[in-house]
Backbone as a chain_set.jsonl record, in Angstrom:
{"seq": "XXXXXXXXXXXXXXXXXXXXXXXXXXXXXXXXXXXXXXXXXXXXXXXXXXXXXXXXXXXXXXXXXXXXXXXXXXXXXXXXXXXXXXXXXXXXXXXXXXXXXXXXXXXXX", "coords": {"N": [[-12.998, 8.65, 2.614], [-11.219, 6.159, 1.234], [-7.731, 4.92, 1.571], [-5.836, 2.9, -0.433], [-3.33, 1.058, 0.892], [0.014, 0.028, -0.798], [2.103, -2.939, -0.644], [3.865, -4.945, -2.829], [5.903, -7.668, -4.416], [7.744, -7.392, -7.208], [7.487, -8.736, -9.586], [4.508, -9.152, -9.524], [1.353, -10.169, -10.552], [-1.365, -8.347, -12.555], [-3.194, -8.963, -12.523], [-3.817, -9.995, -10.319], [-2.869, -8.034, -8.599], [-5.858, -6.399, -8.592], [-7.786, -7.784, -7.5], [-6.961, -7.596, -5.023], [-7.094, -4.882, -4.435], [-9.47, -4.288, -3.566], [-12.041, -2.22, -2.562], [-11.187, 0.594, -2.796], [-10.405, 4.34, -2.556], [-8.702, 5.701, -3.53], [-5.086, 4.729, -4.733], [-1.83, 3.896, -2.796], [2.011, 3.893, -3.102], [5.115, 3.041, -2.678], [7.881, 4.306, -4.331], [9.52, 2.932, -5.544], [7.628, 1.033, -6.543], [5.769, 1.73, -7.868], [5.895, 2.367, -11.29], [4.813, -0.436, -11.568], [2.377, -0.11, -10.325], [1.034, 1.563, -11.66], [-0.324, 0.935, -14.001], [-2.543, -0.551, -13.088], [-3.915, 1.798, -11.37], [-4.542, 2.945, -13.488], [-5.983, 1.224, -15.207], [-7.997, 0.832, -13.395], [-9.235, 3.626, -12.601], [-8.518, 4.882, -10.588], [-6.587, 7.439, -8.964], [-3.102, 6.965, -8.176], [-0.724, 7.716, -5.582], [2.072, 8.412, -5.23], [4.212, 7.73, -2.36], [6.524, 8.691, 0.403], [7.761, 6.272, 2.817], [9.798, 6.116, 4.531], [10.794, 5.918, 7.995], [8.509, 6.137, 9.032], [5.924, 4.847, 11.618], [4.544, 2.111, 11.928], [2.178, -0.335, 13.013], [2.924, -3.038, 12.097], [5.925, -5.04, 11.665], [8.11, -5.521, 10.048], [11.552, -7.387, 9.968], [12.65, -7.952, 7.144], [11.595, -5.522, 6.067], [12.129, -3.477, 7.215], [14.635, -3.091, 7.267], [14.887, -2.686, 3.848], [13.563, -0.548, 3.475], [12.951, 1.032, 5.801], [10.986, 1.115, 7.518], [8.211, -0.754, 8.957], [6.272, -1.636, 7.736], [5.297, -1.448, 4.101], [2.825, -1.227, 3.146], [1.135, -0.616, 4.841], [2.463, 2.41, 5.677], [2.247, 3.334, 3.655], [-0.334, 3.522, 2.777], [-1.156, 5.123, 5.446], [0.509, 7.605, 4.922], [-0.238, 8.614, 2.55], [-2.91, 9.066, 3.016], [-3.139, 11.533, 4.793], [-2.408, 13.378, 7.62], [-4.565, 12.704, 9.48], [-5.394, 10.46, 9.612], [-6.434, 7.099, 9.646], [-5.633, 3.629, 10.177], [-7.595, 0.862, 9.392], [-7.863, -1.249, 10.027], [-5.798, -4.389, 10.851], [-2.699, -5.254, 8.32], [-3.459, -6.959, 5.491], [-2.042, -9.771, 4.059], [-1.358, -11.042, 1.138], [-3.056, -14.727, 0.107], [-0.889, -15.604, -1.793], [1.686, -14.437, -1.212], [2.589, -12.544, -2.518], [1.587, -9.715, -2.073], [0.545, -7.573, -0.23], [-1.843, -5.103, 1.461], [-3.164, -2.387, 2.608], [-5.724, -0.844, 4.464], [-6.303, 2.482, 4.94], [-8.571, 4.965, 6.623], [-9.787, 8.316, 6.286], [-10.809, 10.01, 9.163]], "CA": [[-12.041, 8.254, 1.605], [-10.268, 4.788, 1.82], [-6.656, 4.636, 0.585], [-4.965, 1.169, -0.377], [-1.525, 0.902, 0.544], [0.232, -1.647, -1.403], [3.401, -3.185, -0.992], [4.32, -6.282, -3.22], [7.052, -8.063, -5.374], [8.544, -6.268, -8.161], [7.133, -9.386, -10.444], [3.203, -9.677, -9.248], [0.973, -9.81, -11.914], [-1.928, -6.984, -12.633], [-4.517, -9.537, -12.136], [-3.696, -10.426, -8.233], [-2.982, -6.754, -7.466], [-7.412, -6.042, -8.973], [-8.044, -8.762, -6.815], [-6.632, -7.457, -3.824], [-7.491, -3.806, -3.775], [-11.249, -4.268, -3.164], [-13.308, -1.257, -2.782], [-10.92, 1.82, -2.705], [-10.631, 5.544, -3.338], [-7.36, 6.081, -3.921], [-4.38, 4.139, -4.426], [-0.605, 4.507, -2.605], [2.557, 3.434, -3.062], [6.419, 3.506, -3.028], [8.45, 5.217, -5.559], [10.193, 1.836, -6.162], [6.413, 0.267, -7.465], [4.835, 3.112, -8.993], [5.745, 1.561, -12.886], [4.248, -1.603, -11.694], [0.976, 0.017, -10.095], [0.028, 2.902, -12.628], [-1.777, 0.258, -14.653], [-3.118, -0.673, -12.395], [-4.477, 2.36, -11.197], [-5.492, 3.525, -14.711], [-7.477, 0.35, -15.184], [-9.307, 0.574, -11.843], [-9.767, 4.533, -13.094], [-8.295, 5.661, -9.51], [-5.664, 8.093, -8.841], [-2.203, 6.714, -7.378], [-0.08, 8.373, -4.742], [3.667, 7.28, -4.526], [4.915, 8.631, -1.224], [8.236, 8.245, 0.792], [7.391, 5.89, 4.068], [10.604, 5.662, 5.461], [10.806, 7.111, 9.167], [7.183, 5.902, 9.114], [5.862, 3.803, 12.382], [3.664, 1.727, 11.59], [1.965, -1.135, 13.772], [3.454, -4.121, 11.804], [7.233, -4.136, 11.97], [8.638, -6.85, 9.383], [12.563, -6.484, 9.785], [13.084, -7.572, 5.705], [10.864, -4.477, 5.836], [12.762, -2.106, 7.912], [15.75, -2.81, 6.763], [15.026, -2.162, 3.083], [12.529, 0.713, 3.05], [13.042, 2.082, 7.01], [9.386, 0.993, 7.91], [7.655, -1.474, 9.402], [5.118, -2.06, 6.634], [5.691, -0.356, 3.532], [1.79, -1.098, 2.825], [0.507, 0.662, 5.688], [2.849, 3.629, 5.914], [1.973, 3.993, 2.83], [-1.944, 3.909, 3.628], [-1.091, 6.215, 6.27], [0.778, 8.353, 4.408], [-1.438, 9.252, 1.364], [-4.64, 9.717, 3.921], [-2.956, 12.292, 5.508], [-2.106, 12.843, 9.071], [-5.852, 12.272, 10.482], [-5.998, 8.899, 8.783], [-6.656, 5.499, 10.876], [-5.772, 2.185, 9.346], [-9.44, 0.368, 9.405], [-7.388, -2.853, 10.383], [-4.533, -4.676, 10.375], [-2.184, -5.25, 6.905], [-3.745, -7.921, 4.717], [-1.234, -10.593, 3.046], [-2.115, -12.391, 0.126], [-2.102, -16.181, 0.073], [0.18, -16.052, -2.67], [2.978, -14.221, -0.264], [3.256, -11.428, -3.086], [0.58, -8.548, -2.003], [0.304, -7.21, 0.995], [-2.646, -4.138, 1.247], [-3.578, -2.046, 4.554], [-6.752, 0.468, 4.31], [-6.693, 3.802, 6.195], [-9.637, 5.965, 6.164], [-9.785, 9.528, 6.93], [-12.455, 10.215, 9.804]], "C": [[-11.24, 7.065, 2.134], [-9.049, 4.711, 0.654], [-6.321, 2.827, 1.051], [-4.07, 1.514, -0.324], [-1.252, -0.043, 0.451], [1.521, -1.81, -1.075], [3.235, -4.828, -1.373], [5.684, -6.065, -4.04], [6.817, -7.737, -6.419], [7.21, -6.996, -9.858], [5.149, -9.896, -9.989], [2.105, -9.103, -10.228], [-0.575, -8.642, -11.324], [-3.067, -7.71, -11.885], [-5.168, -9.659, -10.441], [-3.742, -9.016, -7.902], [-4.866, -6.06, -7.902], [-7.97, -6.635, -8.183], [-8.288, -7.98, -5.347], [-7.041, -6.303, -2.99], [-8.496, -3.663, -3.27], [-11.838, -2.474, -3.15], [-12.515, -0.031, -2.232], [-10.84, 2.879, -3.079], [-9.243, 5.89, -4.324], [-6.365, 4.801, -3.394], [-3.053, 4.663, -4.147], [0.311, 3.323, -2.367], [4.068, 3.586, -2.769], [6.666, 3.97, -4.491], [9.181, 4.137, -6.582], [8.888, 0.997, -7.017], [5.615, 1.203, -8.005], [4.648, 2.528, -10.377], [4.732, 0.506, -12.459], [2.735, -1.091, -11.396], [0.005, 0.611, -10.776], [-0.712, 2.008, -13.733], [-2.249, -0.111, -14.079], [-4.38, 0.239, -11.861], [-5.565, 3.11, -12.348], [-6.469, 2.112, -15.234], [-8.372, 0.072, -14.129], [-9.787, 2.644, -12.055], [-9.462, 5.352, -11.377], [-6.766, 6.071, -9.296], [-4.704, 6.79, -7.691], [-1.121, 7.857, -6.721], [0.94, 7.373, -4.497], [4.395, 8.671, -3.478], [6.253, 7.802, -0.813], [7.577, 7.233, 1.86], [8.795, 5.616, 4.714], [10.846, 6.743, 6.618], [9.587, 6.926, 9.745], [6.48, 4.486, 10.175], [4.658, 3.194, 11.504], [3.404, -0.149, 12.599], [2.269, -2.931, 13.434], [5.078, -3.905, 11.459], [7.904, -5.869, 11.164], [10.301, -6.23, 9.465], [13.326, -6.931, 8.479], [12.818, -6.044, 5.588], [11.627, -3.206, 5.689], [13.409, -1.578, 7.214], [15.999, -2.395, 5.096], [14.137, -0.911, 2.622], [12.514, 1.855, 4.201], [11.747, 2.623, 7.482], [8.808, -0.251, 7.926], [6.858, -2.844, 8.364], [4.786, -1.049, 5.352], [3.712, -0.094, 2.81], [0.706, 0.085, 3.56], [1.01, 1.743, 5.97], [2.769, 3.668, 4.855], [0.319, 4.587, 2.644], [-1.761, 5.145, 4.059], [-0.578, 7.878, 5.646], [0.025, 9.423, 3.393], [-2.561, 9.528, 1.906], [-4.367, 11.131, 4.146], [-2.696, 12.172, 7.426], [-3.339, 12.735, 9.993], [-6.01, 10.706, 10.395], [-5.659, 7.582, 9.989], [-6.55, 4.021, 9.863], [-6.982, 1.181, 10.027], [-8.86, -1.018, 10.224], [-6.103, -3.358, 10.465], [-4.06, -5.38, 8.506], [-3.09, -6.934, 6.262], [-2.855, -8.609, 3.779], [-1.968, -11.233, 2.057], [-1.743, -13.443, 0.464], [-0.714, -16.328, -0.912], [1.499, -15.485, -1.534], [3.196, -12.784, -1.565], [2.773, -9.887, -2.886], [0.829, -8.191, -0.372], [-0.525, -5.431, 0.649], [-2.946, -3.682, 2.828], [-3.875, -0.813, 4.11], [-6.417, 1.196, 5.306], [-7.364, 4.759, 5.737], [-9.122, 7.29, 6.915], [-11.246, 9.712, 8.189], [-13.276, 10.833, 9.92]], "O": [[-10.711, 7.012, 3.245], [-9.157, 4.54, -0.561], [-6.431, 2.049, 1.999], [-3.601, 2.257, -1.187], [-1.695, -1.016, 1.061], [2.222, -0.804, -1.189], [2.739, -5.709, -0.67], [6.329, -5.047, -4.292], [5.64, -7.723, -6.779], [6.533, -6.376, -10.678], [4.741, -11.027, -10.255], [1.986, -7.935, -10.599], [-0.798, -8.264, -10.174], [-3.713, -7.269, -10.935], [-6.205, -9.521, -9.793], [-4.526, -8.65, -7.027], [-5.049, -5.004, -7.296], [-9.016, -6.055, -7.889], [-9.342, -7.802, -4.736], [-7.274, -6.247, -1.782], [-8.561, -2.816, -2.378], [-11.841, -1.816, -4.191], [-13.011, 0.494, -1.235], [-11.204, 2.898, -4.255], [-9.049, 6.223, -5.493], [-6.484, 4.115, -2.379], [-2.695, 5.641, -4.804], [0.02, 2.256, -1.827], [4.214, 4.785, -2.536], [5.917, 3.995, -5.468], [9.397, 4.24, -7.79], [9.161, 0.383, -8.048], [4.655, 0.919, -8.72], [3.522, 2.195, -10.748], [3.669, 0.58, -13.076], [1.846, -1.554, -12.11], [-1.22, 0.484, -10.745], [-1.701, 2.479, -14.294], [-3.247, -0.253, -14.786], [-5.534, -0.188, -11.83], [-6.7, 3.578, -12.26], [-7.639, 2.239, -15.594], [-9.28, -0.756, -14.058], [-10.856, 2.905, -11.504], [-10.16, 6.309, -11.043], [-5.849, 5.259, -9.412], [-5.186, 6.045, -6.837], [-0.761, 8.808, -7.416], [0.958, 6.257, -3.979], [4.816, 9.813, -3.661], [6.818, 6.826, -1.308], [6.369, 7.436, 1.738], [8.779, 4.712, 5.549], [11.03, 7.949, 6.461], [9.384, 7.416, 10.856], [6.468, 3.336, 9.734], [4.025, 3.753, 10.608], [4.327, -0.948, 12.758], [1.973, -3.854, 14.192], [5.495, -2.821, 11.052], [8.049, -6.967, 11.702], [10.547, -5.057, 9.182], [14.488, -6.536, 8.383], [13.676, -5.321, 5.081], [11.79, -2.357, 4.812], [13.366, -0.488, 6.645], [17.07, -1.851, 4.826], [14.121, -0.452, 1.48], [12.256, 3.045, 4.02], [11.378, 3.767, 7.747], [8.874, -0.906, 6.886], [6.846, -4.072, 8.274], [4.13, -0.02, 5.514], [3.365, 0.904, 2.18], [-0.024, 1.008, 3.199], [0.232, 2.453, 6.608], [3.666, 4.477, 4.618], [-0.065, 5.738, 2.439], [-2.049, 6.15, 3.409], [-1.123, 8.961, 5.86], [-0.182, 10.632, 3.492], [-3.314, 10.282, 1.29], [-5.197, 11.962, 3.777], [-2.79, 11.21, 8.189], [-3.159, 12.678, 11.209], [-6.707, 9.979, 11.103], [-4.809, 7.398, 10.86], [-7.353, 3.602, 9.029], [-7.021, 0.919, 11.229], [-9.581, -1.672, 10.978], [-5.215, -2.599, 10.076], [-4.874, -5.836, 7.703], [-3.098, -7.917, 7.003], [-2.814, -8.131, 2.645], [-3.025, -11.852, 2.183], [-0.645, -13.653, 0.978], [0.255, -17.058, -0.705], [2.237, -16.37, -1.099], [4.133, -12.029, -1.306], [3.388, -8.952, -3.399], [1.421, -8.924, 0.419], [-0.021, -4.648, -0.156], [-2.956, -4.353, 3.859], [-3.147, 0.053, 3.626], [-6.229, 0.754, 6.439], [-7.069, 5.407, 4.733], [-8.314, 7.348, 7.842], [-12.435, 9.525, 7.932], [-14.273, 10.429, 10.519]]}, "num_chains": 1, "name": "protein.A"}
């Protein structure tokens, strides 16, 4: 199972975030982008998961990040999160060029 964890801006359109997810099972997010992702998820026909990530290490450590969510990378503790606690992020976080996406896979093993 490969989750996407997403974190973008409030205003990023549907098109860029179809773009970005590429080939996952499940999608996860904050509680603050949930409205913005659930079409998302219902036009890609895959379940979303909005979890908490704050408290959540995670191996990229932005401190806009920290300081408004209390995590590193709200993409990959969110990854991490929705896998469960076996889950391995496949890689490091993926930015979009645009600067509004940011995505980071973690599989279960």
């Amino acid at each position: 199972m490969k989750v996407a964890g997403i974190g973008c801006r409030a205003d990023t359109p549907l098109e860029a975030l179809a773009h970005a997810v590429g080939n996952a099972d499940v999608l996860a997010t904050i509680p603050e982008r949930a409205a913005l992702l659930r079409p998302l998820a219902d036009h890609l026909g895959l379940p979303l998961r909005i979890v908490s990530v704050a408290g959540v290490e995670t191996p990229t450590r932005s401190p806009r990040v920290q300081s408004l969510h209390a995590t590193g990378s709200v993409a990959e503790a969110a990854a991490l999160v929705a896998a469960g606690p076996t889950a391995r992020l496949t890689g490091p976080r993926i930015a979009s060029a645009c600067g509004r996406i940011t995505i980071a896979i973690a599989e279960v093993p």
